[in-house]
N, C-alpha and C positions, 0 to 999 in steps of 0.2 A: 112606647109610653107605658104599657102595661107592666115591661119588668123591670122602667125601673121605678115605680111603685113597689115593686113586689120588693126590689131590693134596698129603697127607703124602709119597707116596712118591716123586714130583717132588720137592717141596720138600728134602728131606731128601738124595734125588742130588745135586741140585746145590749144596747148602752143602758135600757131600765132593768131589766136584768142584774149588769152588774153594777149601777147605783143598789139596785135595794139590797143584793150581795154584800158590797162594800159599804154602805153607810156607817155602820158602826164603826169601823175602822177609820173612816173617814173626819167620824165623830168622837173618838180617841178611847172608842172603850176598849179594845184591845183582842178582842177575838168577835167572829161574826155570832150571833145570836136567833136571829129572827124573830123577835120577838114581834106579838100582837097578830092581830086578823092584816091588818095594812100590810106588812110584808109579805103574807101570803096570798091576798089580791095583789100586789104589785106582780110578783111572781109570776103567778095565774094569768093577769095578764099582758105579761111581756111575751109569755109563751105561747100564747096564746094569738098576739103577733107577728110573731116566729115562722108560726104555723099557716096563717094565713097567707102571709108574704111566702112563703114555701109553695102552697096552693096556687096562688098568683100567678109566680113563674113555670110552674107543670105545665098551669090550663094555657099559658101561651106558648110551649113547643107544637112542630107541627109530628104528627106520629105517621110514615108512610110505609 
C-alpha cells in the first residue's frame, strides 16, 4: 500500500509538472513563459511531490 502511494504521488507530480509546463502552449501563446509567482509555486510543488513519493518508495525497501 505504501508504494503505491509513493508511486500515485510521482505520478500525479509530474502530470502538475507538466500542466504548469505546458499551459501556455495549451492556451495558444506559443512558447512556454512562466510567467507569475503561481507557476513557480506550481513547480515547487510538483517537485516537491516528486520528492516525497521518491522518499516513500526508499523508506519501503528492505536493506539486508
Amino acid at each position: 500500500m505504501k508504494s503505491f502511494f509513493g508511486i500515485l504521488l510521482i505520478a500525479v507530480g509530474v502530470l502538475l509538472n507538466n500542466t504548469v509546463y505546458l499551459q501556455d502552449l495549451i492556451l495558444g501563446q506559443g512558447y512556454i513563459s512562466l510567467d507569475g509567482w503561481r507557476a513557480f509555486v506550481g513547480l515547487g510543488v510538483s517537485l516537491l511531490m516528486i520528492l516525497v513519493g521518491c522518499l516513500i518508495l526508499l523508506s519501503g525497501r528492505s536493506y539486508r
